[in-house]
C-alpha beads as a LAMMPS data file, in Angstrom:
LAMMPS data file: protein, C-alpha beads

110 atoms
109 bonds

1 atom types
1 bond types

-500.0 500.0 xlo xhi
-500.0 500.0 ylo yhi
-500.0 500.0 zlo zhi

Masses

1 110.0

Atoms # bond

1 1 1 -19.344 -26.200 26.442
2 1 1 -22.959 -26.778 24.634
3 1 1 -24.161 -25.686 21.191
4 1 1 -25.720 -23.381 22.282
5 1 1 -22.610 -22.084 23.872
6 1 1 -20.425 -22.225 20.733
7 1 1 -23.058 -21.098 19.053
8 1 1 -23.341 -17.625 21.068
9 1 1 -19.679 -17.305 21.111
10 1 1 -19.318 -17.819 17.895
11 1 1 -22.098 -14.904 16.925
12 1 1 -20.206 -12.854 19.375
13 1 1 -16.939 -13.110 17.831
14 1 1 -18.844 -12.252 13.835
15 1 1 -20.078 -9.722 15.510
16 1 1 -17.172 -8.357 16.724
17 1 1 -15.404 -8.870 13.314
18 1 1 -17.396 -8.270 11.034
19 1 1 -18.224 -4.055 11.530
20 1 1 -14.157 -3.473 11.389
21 1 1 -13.817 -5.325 8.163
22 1 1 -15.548 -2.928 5.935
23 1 1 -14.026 0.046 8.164
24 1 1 -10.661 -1.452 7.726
25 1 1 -11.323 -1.649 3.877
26 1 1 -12.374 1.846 3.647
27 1 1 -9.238 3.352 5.388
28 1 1 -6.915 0.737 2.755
29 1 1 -8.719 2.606 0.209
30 1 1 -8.079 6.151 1.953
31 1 1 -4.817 5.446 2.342
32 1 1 -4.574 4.464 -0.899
33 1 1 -6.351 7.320 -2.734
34 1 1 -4.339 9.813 -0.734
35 1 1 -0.480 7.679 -1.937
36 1 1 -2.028 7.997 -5.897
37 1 1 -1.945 11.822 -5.113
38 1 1 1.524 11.584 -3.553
39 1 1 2.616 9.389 -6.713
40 1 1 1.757 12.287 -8.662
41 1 1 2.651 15.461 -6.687
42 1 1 6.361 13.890 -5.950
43 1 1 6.453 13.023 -9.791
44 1 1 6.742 9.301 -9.549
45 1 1 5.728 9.630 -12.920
46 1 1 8.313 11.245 -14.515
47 1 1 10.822 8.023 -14.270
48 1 1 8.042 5.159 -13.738
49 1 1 5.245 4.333 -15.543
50 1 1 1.725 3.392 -14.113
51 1 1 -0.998 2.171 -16.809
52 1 1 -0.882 4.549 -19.748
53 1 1 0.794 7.558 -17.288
54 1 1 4.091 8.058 -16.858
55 1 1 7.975 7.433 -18.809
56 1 1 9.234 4.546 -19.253
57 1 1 12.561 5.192 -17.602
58 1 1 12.198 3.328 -14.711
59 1 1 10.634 -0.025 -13.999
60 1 1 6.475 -0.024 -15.184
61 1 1 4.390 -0.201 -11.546
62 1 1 1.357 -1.408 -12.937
63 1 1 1.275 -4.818 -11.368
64 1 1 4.178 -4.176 -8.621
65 1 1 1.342 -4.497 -5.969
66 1 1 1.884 -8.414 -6.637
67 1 1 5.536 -9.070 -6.204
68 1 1 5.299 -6.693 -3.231
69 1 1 3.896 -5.832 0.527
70 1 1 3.381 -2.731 1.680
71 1 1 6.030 -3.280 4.368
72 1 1 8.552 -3.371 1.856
73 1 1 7.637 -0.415 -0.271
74 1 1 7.498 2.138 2.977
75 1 1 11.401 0.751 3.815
76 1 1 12.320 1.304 -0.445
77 1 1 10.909 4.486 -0.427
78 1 1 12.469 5.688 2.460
79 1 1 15.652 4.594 1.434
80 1 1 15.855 2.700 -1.698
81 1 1 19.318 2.313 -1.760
82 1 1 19.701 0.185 1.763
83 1 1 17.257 -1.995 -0.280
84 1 1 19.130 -2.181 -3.340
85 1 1 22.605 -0.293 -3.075
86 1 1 22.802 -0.082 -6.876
87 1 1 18.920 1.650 -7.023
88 1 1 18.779 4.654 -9.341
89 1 1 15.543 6.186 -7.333
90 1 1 16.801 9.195 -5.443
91 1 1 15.519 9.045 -1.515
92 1 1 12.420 11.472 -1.803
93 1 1 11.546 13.690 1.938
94 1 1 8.308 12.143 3.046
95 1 1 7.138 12.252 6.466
96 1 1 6.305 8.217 7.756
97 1 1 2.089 8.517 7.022
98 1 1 3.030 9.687 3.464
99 1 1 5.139 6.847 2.957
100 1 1 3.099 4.406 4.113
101 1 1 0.250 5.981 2.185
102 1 1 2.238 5.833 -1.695
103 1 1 3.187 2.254 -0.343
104 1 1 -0.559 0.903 0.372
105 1 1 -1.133 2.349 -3.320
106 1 1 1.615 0.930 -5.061
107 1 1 0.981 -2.332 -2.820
108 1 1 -2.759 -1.973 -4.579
109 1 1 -1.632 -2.428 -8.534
110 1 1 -2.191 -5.541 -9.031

Bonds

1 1 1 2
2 1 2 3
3 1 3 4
4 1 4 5
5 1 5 6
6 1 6 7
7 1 7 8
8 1 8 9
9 1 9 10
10 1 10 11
11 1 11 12
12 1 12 13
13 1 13 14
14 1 14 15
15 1 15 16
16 1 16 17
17 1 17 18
18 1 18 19
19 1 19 20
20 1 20 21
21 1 21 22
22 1 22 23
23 1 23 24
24 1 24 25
25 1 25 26
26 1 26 27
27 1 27 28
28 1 28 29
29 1 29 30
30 1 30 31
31 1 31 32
32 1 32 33
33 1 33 34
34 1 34 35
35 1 35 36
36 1 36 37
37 1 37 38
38 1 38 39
39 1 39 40
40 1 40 41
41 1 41 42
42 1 42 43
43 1 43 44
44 1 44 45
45 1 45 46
46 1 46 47
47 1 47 48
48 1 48 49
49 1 49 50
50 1 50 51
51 1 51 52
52 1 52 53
53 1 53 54
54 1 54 55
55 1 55 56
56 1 56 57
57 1 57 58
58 1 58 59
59 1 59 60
60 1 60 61
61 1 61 62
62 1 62 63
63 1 63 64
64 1 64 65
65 1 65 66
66 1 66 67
67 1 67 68
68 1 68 69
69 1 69 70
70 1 70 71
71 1 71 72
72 1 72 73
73 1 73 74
74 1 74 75
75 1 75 76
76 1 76 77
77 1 77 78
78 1 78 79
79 1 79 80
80 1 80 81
81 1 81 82
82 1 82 83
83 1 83 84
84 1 84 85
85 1 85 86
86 1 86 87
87 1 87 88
88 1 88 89
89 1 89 90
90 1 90 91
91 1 91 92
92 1 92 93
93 1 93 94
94 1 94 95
95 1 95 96
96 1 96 97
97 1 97 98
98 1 98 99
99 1 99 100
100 1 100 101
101 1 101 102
102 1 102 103
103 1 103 104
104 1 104 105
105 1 105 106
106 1 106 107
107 1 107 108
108 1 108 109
109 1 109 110
């Protein structure tokens, strides 16, 4: 293959790429937005604190986005105690997209 080759392929793949990336960033931060109003309607807040919200009952989520996925916070939240059996956090009803919502923003304090 020439340089000119590459070079086309190469343009061809950025292009492919590179529209999705800020489309993929804005749905992170949709998702996101939308889990900082679930923390708040389900209460999150009354056990956990988040910045200067919240009780300090629970553990503090400011920076839990960095000892954490997002993977891992939609299987705690569905049921914490399979992930810890000795977890205080009652199982809350959430459907699957709310779930993985509150985890992309807790996965985003950092």
């Amino acid at each position: 293959m020439g340089r000119r080759a590459v070079l086309a392929a190469n343009l061809a793949l950025a292009a492919a790429i590179l529209p999705a990336a800020p489309a993929a960033a804005q749905a992170a931060k949709g998702a996101a937005t939308e889990g900082e109003r679930l923390f708040r309607e389900h209460g999150c807040y009354g056990c956990h604190t988040l910045g200067k919200m919240g009780t300090p009952i629970a553990p503090d989520l400011s920076k839990v986005g960095a000892k954490h996925n997002a993977a891992y916070f939609v299987n705690w939240l569905k049921d914490p105690s399979s992930q810890r059996p000795t977890a205080h956090m009652p199982a809350i009803k959430m459907t699957d997209a709310e779930a993985q919502a509150l985890a992309a923003f807790l996965s985003s304090q950092r």
